[in-house]
C-alpha positions as MATLAB code, in Angstrom:
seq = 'XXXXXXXXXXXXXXXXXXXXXXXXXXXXXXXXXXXXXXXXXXXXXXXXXXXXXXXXXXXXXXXXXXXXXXXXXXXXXXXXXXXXXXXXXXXXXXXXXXXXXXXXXXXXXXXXXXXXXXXXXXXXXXXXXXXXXXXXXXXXXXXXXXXXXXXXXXXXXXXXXXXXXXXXXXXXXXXXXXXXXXXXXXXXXXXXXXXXXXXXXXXXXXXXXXXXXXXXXXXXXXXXXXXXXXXXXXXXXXXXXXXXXXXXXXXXXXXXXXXXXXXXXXXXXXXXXXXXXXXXXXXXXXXXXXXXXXXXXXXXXXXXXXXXXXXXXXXXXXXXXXXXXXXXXXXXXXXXXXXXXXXXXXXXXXXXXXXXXXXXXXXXXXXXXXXXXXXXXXXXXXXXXXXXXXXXXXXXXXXXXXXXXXX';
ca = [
     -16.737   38.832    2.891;
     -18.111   36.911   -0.024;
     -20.569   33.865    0.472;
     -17.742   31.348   -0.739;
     -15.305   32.562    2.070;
     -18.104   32.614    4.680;
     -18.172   28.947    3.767;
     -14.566   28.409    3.661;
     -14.178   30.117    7.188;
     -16.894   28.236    8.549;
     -15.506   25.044    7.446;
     -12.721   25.963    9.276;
     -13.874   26.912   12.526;
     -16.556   23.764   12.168;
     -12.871   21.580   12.802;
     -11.767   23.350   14.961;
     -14.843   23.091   17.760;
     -15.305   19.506   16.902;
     -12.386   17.023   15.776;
     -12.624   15.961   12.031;
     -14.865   13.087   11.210;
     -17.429   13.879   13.674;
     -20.536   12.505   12.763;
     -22.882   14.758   14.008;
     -21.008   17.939   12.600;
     -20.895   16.476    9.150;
     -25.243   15.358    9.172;
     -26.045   18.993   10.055;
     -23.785   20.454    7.376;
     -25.253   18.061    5.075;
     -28.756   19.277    5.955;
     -27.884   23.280    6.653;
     -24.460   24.092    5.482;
     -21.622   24.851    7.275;
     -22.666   28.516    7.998;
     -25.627   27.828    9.356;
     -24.122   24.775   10.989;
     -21.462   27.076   12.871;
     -23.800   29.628   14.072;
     -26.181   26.695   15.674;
     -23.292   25.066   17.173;
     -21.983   28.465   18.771;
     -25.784   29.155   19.848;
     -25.608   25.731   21.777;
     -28.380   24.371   19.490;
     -27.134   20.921   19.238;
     -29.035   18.133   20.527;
     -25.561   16.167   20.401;
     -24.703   16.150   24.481;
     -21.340   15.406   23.848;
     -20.734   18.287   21.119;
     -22.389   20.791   22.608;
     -19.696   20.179   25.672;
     -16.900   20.470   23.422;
     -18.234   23.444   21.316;
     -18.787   25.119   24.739;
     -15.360   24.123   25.924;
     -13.796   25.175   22.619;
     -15.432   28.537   22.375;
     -14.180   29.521   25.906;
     -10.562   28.980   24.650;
     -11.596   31.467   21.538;
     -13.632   33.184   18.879;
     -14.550   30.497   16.280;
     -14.536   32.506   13.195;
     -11.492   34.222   14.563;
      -9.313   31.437   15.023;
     -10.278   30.453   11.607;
      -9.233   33.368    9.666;
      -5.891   33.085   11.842;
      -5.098   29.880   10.854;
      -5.915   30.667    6.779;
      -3.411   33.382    7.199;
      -1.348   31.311    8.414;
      -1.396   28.858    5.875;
      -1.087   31.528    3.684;
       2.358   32.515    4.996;
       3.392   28.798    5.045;
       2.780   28.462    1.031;
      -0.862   26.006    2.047;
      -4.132   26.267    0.503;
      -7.468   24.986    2.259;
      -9.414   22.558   -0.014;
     -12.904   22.245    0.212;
     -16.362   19.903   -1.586;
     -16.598   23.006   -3.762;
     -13.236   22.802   -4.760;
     -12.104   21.458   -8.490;
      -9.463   19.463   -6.468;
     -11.216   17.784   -4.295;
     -10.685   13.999   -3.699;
     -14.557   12.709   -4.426;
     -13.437    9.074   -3.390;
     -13.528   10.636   -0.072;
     -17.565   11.346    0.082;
     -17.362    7.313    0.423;
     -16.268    7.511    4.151;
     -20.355    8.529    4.932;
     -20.642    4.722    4.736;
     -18.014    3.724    6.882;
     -19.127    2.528    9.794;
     -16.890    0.203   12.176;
     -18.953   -2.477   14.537;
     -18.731   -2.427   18.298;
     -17.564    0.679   18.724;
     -16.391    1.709   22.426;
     -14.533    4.661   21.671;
     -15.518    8.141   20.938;
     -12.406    7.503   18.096;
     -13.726    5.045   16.070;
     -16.804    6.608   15.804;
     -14.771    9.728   14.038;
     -15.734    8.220   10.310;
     -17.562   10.550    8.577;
     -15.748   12.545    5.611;
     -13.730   15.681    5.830;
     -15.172   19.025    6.033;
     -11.898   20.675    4.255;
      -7.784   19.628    3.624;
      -5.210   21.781    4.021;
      -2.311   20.814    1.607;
       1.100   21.967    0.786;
       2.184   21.312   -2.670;
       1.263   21.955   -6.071;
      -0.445   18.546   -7.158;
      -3.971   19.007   -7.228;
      -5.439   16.753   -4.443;
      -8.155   14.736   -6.251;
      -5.791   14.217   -9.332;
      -3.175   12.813   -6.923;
      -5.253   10.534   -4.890;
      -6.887    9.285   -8.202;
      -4.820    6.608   -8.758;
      -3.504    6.115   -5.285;
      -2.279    2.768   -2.654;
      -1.925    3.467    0.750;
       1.495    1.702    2.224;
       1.407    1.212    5.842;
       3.344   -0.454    8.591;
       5.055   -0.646   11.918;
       7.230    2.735   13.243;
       9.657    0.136   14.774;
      10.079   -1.774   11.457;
      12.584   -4.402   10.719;
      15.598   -4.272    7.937;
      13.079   -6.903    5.675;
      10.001   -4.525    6.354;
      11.859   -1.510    5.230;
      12.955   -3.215    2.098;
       9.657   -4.568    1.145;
       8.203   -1.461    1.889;
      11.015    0.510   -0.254;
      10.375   -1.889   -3.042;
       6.442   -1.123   -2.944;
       6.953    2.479   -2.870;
       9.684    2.594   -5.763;
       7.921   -0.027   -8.091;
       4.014    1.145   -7.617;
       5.422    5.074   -8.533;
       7.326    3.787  -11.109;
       4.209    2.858  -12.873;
       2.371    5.914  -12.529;
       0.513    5.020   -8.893;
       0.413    7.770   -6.003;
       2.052    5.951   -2.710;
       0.034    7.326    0.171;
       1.053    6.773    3.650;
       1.751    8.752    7.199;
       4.789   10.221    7.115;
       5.963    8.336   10.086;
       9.482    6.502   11.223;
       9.728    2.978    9.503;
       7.090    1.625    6.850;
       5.392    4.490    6.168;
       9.095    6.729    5.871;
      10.523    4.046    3.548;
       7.454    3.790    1.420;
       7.492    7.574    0.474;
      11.327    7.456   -0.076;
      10.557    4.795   -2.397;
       8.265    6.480   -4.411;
      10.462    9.509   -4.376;
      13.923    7.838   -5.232;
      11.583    6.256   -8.606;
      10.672   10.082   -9.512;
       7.382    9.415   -8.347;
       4.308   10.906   -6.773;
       3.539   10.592   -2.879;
       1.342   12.046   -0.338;
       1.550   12.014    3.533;
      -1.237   12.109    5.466;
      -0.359   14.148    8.889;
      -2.322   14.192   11.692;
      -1.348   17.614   12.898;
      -0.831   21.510   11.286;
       1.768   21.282    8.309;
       3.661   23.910   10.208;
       4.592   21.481   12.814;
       4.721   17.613   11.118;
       5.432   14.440   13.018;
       7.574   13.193   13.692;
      10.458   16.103   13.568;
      12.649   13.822   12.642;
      11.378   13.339    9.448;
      11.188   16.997    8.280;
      13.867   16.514    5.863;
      11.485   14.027    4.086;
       8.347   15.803    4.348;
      10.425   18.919    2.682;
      11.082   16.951   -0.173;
       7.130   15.392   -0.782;
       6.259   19.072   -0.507;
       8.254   19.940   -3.077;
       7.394   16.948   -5.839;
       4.385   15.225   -3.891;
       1.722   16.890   -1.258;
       1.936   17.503    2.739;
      -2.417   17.043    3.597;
      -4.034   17.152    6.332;
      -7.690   17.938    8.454;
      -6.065   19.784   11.883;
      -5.021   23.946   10.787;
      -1.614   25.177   11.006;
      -0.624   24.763   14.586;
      -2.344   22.008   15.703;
      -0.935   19.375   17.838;
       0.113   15.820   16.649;
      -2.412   14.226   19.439;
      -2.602   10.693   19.884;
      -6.539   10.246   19.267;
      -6.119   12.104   15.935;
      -3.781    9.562   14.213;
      -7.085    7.501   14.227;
      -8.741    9.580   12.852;
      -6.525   10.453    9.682;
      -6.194    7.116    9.174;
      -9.754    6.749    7.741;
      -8.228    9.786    4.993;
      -6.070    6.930    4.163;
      -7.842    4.196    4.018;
     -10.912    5.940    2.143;
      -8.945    8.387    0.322;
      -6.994    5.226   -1.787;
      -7.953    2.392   -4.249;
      -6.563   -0.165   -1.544;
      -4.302   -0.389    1.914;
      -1.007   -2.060    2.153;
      -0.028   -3.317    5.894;
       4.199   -4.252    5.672;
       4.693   -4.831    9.187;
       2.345   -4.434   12.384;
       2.937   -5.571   15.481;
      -0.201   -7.309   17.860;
      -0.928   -3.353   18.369;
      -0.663   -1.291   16.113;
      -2.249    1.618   14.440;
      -1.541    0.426   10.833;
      -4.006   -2.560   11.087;
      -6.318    0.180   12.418;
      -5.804    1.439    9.007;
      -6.717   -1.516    7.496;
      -9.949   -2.269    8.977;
     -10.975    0.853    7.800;
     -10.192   -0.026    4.443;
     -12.472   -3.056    4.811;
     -15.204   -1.145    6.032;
     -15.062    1.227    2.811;
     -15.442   -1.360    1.149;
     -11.845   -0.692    0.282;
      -9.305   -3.563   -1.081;
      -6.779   -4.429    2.601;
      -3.510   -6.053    1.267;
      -1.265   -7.854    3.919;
       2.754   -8.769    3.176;
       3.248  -11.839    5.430;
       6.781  -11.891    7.472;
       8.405  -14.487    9.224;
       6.215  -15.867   12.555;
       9.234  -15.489   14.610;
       8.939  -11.560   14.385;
       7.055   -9.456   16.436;
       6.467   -7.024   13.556;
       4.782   -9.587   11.824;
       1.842  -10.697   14.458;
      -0.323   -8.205   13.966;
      -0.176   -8.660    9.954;
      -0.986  -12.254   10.549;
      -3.928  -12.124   12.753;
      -5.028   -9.868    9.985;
      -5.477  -12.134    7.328;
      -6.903  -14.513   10.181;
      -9.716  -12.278   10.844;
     -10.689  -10.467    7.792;
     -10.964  -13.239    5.361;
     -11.503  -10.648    2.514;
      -7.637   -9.135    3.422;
      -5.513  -10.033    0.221;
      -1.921  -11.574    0.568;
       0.597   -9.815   -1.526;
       4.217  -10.055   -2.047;
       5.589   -7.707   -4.616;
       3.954   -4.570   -6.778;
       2.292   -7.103   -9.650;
       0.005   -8.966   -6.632;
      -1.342   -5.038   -5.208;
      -1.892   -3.672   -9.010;
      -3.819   -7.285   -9.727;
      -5.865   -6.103   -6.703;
      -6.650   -2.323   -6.949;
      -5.546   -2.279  -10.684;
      -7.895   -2.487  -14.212;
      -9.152   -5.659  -14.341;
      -7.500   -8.040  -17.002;
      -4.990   -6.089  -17.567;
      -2.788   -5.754  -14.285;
      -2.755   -9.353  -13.683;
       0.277  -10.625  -11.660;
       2.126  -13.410  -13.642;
       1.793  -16.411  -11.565;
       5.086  -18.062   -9.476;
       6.897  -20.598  -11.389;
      10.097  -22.108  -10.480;
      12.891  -22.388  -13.612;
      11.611  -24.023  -16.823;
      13.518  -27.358  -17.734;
      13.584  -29.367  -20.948;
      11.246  -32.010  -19.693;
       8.531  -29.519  -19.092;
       7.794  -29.395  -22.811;
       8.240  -33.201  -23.275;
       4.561  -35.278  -23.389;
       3.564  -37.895  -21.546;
       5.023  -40.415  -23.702;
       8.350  -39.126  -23.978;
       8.445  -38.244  -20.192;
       7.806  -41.869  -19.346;
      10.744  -43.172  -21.882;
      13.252  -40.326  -20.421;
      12.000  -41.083  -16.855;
      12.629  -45.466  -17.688;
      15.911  -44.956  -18.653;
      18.375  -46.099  -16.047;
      20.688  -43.799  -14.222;
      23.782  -45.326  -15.649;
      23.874  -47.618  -18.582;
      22.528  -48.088  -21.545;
      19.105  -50.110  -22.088;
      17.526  -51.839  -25.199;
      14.311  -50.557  -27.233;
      12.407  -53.376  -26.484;
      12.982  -53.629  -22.656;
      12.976  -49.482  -22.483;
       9.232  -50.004  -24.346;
       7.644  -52.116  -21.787;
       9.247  -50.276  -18.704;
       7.769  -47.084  -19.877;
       4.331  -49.078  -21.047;
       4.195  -47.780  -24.527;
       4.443  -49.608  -27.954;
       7.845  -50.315  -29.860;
       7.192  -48.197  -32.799;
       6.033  -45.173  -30.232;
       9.278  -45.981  -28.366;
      11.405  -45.775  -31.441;
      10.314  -42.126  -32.902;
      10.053  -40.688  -29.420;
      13.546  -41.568  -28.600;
      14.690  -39.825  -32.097;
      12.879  -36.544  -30.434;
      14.544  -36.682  -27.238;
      18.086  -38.026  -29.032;
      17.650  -34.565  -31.441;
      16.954  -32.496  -27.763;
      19.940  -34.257  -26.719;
      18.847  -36.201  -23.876;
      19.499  -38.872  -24.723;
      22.223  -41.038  -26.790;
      21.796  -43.882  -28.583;
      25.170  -46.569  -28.047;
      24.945  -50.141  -29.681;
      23.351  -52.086  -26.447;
      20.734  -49.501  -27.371;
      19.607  -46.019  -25.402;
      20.809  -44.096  -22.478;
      20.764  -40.476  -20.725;
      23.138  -37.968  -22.359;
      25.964  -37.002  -20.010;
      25.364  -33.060  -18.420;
      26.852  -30.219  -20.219;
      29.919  -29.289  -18.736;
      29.836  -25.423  -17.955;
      32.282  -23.088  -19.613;
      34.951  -22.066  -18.266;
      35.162  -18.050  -17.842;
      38.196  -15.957  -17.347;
      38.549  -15.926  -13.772;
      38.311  -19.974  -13.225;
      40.815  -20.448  -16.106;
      42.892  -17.943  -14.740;
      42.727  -19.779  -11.305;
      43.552  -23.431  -12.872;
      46.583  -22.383  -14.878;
      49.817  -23.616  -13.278;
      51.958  -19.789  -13.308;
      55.220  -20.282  -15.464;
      57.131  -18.626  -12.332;
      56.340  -18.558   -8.350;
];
C-alpha cells in the first residue's frame, strides 16, 4: 500500500471511530497526520476522555483499517469516490469551519464543528468546482404550499444563473429547492447525513437518482451508515460552511434548518431569512430568526440572495416600486397646477395660479406641458382635467355586447 492510500484509509477509519467534526480528531491530524493520528487513537493515547471511550467502544465492534477498506470497496461498487485535503477537488471554503465555534454549548453536537476529514460523493462534478459558487436553501420537512413555491422559485431562478443550490435532500424545502434547480437545467448538491447507499429519506430516492446523475450525492458517514438523528447536526455545518450564504424558507419554533443558519453566522457566513405570514407555524421559527441575529438578511426573491452572496455592484437587486404614472415625471410646479385643478369643472388661469401658489406666466406654459401630455384640456371658462382614456375594446367584450341577429 502506497503512502497516499495509507492516508486515504486512515481518513477513513479516523470517521468512523469518532463522528465527523470532532474537534479533537481533527487538532491531532493537524499536528501528526491522520496515520499517525489512527494508530494513537487505536493505542488509547488520547488524552480526550470522551474519545478514547468511543475509540474503545468502536474498535470492539471492528478492525479500524478493516472497516475502512470495506467501505472504499464499497463505494467503489456503488460508482462513489472518497475526496480528501489532498484532493484537486476539494471544497477549500470548507477549511473555514476550524473557526466555527457556537457559544454556550451543552451538547456534545454542537461542539461537532471542526472541518471534514474526507467526502464521499456520487457524481461526476468535481466537488470544489460545484460548491464554488454555491447557496444553501433550507427549510421546514412539513412545509406549506407558499414555502414550496418560494423555495421552487429560489432553486429554479439561482441555477438558472449559473449558482449551485445546496440543500439536504429532505421532504419539503430542501426537496423543492433541488427540483428547482433541476427543472432550470441546473446544478445541485445534497448534503446526506448517512452512506449514499442508503439516503434519507427513501422516499426521495427518485430525486436523489436524478442529482446523481446531473448534480452530486456528498456526504462524511461511509457507505452503510445510518441516517442518525445527532448526525443531521452535524452535516449541517457542511452546509452552512461549505456555501457563499444560507437560505431558511420555512422553520418552525424547532427546527433543524435554523440550526443551519446559526452556523452560517458563526462562519462568518451570509444567513438569509424569507418571512411568511405570522399566522403560520412554519413561519415562527424564521421570524425569531431575524429577531435574534440582527446580521440575518431578509430576502424575497433570487435578486435580494445574489445582492447578498453575489459580486458586489454588480448583483444588486432593483429596488420595489409600485407602477410608474404620468405625474411621477411632472415637477413640482406642474404637480401643484394638476393637483389645484378641481375634480369636475373647469377653472380660470388666474384663480388656478394662486390655488397652486405659483406666478401667472409659470401657470400659463406649465399648463401647455401638461395640455401636450394630455392631462389636461383647456375649454373657454379656462382649464380642467382631461377625461380617462376609455380602454379598447378586444374581441371577446365586443363579441359579448353585440345583440345576435337570431336567438
Amino acid at each position: 500500500m502506497s503512502a497516499d492510500e495509507e492516508q486515504r484509509l486512515a481518513r477513513v477509519a479516523l470517521t468512523w471511530l469518532a463522528e465527523p467534526g470532532t474537534r479533537a480528531v481533527h487538532r491531532l491530524v493537524e499536528r501528526l497526520g491522520p496515520v499517525a493520528t489512527l494508530d494513537l487513537l487505536l493505542d488509547g493515547g488520547s488524552s480526550d476522555g470522551w474519545l478514547h471511550t468511543t475509540v474503545a467502544a468502536r474498535s470492539a465492534a471492528g478492525d479500524a483499517r478493516a472497516v475502512a477498506a470495506e467501505a472504499l470497496e464499497r463505494a467503489d461498487r456503488l460508482g462513489a469516490r472518497l475526496v480528501t485535503p489532498d484532493d484537486e477537488e476539494w471544497p477549500a471554503r470548507v477549511a473555514g469551519l476550524s473557526a466555527l465555534h457556537l457559544p454556550d454549548v451543552s451538547r456534545r453536537v454542537d461542539g461537532a464543528t471542526a472541518p471534514p476529514l474526507c467526502f464521499w460523493v456520487r457524481g461526476s462534478w468535481p466537488l470544489g468546482e460545484a460548491l464554488e459558487r454555491s447557496v444553501a436553501v433550507v427549510g421546514a420537512r412539513a412545509a406549506t404550499g407558499y414555502g414550496q413555491h418560494v423555495a421552487t422559485e429560489l432553486g429554479y431562478g439561482l441555477a438558472e444563473r449559473d449558482w449551485t443550490v445546496v440543500s439536504g435532500g429532505a421532504f419539503g424545502i430542501d426537496a423543492a429547492a433541488h427540483r428547482g434547480a433541476l427543472n432550470a437545467g441546473g446544478l445541485t448538491v445534497a448534503v446526506l447525513a448517512c452512506g449514499l447507499d442508503r439516503p434519507y429519506p427513501m422516499g426521495n430516492a427518485g430525486l436523489f437518482d436524478r442529482i446523481a446523475d446531473t448534480g452530486l450525492l456528498v456526504s462524511e458517514w461511509p457507505p452503510g451508515a445510518e441516517p442518525l438523528r445527532p448526525r443531521f447536526l452535524i452535516r449541517n455545518r457542511v452546509i452552512a460552511g461549505g456555501t457563499l450564504g444560507t437560505v431558511v424558507v420555512e422553520a418552525s419554533a424547532r427546527s433543524g434548518a435554523t440550526q443551519t443558519a446559526r452556523r452560517a453566522i458563526y462562519a462568518d457566513r451570509v444567513a438569509m431569512v424569507v418571512p411568511g405570514p405570522v399566522t403560520s407555524a412554519m413561519s415562527v421559527g424564521t421570524h425569531e430568526f431575524l429577531r435574534e441575529f440582527p446580521k440575518a438578511r431578509l430576502v424575497t426573491g433570487v435578486a435580494h440572495v445574489l445582492e447578498e452572496v453575489g459580486r458586489i455592484g454588480t448583483d444588486l437587486a432593483p429596488l420595489a416600486r409600485g407602477p410608474q404614472r404620468p405625474a411621477d415625471t411632472l415637477d413640482d410646479d406642474a404637480r401643484s397646477l394638476l393637483e389645484a385643478l378641481p375634480r369636475r369643472g373647469a377653472m380660470g388661469v388666474d384663480r388656478l395660479a394662486a390655488r397652486a401658489g405659483v406666478d401667472v406666466r409659470t401657470a400659463l406654459r406649465k399648463l401647455s406641458l401638461l395640455e401636450e401630455l394630455s392631462m389636461v384640456v383647456r375649454r373657454d371658462d379656462g382649464y380642467a382635467l382631461a377625461p380617462p382614456a376609455k380602454p379598447k375594446r378586444g374581441k371577446r367584450a365586443t363579441a359579448a355586447t353585440e345583440t345576435p341577429s337570431s336567438a
